[in-house]
matplotlib code that plots the C-alpha trace (Angstrom):
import matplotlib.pyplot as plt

x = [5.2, 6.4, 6.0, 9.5, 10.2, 8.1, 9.9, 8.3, 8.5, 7.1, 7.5, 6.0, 2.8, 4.8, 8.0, 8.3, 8.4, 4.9, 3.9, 5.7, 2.3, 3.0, -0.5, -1.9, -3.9, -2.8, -1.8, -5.4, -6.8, -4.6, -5.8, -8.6, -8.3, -6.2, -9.6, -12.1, -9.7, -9.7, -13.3, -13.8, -11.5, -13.1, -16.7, -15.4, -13.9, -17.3, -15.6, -17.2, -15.5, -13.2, -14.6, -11.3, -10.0, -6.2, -4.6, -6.1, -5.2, -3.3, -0.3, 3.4, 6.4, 9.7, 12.5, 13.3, 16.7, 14.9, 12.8, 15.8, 14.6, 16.6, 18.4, 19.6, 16.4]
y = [-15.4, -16.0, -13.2, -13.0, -12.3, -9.6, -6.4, -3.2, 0.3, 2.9, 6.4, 9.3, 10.6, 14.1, 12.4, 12.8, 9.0, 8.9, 10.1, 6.8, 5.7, 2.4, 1.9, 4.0, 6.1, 9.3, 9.3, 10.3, 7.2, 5.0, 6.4, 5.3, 1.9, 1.2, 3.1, 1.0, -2.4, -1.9, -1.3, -4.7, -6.4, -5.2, -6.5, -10.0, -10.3, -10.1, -7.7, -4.8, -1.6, -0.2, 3.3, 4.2, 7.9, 8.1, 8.9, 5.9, 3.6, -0.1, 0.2, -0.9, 0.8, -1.2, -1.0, -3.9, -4.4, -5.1, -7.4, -10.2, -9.1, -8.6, -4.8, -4.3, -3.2]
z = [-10.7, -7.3, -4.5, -4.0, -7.8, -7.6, -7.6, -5.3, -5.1, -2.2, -3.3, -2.0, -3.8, -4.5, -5.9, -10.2, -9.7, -8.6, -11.8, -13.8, -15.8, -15.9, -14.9, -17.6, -14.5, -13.1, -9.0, -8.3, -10.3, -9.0, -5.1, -5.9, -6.7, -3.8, -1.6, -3.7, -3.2, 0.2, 0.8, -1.6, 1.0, 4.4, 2.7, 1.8, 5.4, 7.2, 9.5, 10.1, 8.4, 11.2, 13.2, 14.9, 13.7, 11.6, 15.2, 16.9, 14.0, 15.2, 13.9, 14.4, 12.5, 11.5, 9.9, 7.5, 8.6, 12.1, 10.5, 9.4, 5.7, 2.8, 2.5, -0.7, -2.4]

ax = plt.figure().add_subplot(projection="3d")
ax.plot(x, y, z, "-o")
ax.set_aspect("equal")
plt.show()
C-alpha cells in the first residue's frame, strides 16, 4: 500500500483512544516498541546515539496547514 493511502492517527497517551488495541499491546507495550525501534534505527545509521538532554533536542514545530499539506484529516 502506498504512503499516501495510509491513514494516521496522533492521540495523546491519556486519551480513551490511546487505549484502541488494535495492536493487541497495551499503551506501555506499544512505548516500548516505538523505544526499542528507535534504538534499532540509531544503530543501523552508524550515527552515534545522540547525548543532547530533552530541552536541548533539534527540533522545529509546524503546523500542517503551513506546510502546503492536506487539512482535512
Amino acid at each position: 500500500m502506498a504512503r499516501r493511502q495510509m491513514t494516521y492517527r496522533v492521540v495523546s497517551l491519556h486519551d480513551s483512544k490511546a487505549r484502541d488495541a488494535r495492536l493487541g499491546a497495551t499503551v506501555a507495550e506499544r512505548l516500548e516498541m516505538v523505544r526499542e525501534l528507535s534504538l534499532m534505527a540509531w544503530a543501523a545509521s552508524g550515527r552515534p546515539f545522540p547525548s543532547y538532554t530533552r530541552s536541548e533536542m533539534p527540533i522545529r514545530l509546524a503546523k500542517l496547514a503551513d506546510q502546503g499539506g492536506p487539512t482535512d484529516r
